[in-house]
C-alpha positions, 0 to 999 in steps of 0.5 A: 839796364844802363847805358853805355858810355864808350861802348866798351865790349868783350873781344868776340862775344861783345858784352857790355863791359859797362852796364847789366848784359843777360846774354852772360848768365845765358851763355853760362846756362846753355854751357852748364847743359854740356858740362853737368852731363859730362861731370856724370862721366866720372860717376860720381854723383858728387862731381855732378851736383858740385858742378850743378849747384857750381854753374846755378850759383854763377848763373843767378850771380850774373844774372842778378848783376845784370838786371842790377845794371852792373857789368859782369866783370 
């Protein structure tokens, strides 16, 4: 991970909007174990795994980015 230079954050969750944060790929992890279920209500089996393999790719996206360094936006 780098370091910060002006320290700028995301309002509310504070981010690091200049180098690698993992709480990122985190918070969308712990998000995906609400939505994933919740597409199941539809009771289709392609909504769950659309949304599944949707969250899985953006978790390790973000999740690379951060240990890259990178900010997540």
């Amino acid at each position: 991970m780098g370091t910060p230079v002006t320290g700028a954050r995301v309002p509310l969750m504070g981010w690091s909007l200049e180098v690698g944060d993992l709480r990122l790929a985190h918070f969308l992890a712990t998000h995906a174990m609400h939505l994933v279920p919740l597409a199941g209500l539809t009771g289709s089996r392609g909504a769950v795994r659309a949304t599944a393999a949707g969250f899985s790719g953006l978790v390790l996206w973000c999740f690379a980015r951060a240990l890259m360094g990178l900010p997540p936006f």
